[in-house]
N, C-alpha and C positions, 0 to 999 in steps of 0.2 A: 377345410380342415384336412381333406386327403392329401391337397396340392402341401402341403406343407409336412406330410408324411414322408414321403418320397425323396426329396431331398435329406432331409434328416437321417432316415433308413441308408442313403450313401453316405452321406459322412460320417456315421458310425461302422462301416464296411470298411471303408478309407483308410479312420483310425486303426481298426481290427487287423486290418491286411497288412499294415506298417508297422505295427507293432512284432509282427510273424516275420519280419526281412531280419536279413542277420546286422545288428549295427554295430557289433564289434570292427575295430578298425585296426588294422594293424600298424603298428610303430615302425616306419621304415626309418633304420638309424643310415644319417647320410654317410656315403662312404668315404676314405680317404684317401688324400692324394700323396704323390713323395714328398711333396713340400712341405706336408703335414708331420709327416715322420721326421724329415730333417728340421724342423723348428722344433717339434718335441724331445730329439735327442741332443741338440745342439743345448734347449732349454736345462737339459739335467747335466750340463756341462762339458759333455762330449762335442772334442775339436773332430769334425769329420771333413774329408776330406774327396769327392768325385775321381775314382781309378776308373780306367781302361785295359782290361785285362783280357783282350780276345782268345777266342779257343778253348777257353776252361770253363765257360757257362755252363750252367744244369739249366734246363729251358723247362719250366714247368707248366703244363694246359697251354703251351704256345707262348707263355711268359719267360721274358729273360730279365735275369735280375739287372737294380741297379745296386752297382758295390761302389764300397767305400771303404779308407783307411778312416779308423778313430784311435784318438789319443786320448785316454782322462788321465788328467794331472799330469807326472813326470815321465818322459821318455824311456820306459825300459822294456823288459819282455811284459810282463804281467798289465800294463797300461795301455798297450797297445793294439792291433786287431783290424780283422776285417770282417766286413759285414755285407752283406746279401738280404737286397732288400725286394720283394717282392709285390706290387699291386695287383692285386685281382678286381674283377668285376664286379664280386659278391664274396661275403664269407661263405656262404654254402661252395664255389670254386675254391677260393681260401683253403676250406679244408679239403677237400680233393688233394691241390695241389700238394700240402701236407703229408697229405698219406704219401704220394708216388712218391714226394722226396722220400720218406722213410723206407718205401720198398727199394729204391735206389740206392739207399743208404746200407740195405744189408747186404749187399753184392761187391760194393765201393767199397777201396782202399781211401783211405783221406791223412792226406797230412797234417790236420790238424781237425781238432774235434770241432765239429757243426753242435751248436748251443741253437736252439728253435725256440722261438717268437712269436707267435700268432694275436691278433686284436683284428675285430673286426672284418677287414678286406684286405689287408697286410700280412706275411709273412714275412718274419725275416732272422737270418741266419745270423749268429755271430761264430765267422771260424777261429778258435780258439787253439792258444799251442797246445798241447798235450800238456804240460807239466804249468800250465797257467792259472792262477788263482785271482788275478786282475777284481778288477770292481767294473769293467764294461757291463759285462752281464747285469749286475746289478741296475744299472743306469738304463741299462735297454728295455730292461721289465718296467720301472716308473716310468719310464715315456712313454710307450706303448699304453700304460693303466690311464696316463690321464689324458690320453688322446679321443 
């Protein structure tokens, strides 16, 4: 009858101890790639387009964008644009990188207005004419949302 105590007395210790450990698990959301960003933006109908623009990069946490020309719909000012697109490692860098663009942004002169974009591990810029009321922007936010 003792013999059979003792064992018992552990696995109710067992239970007790396990029950005490933290089993909350956290949701790591996987991160995304450019590829993902350009299926997503190409998906909400934006023609983009892979530019080479050296010398004019903003290099954020050691990131250098990849930019591109996009076109929705017809060829004019307001359809047109570019974009800066950013992968980070993590959104907690994500936002980082965010801010420094913003402090960079109060110093800078810019020829066209940066419209910002953030989902998850992505950052990304659309630079917009000054006087542009286009629907990019709009296009940019639903890809990003259902990414």
């Amino acid at each position: 009858m003792m013999l059979l105590r003792v064992p018992m007395l552990f696995v109710m210790l067992l239970l007790v101890l396990s029950g005490c450990t933290d089993q909350e698990k956290k949701v790591i959301e996987p991160l995304l790639t450019i590829g993902d960003v350009e299926a997503g933006l190409e998906a909400e109908g934006l023609k983009i387009d892979p530019i080479q623009e050296p010398g004019n990069e903003i290099k954020l946490l050691g990131v250098d964008p990849l930019k591109f020309t996009a076109l929705a719909g017809e060829a004019d000012a307001a359809s047109t644009g570019k974009i800066s697109v950013y992968v980070f490692d993590s959104a907690e860098n994500r936002s980082i990188g965010r801010k420094a663009f913003e402090s960079y942004g109060q110093t800078a002169k810019f020829a066209y207005k940066p419209i910002l974009f953030e989902h998850k591990n992505v950052f990304v810029i659309y630079w917009s004419p000054l006087d542009s009321s286009g629907t990019i922007p709009d296009l940019i936010g639903k890809a990003l949302k259902k990414l």
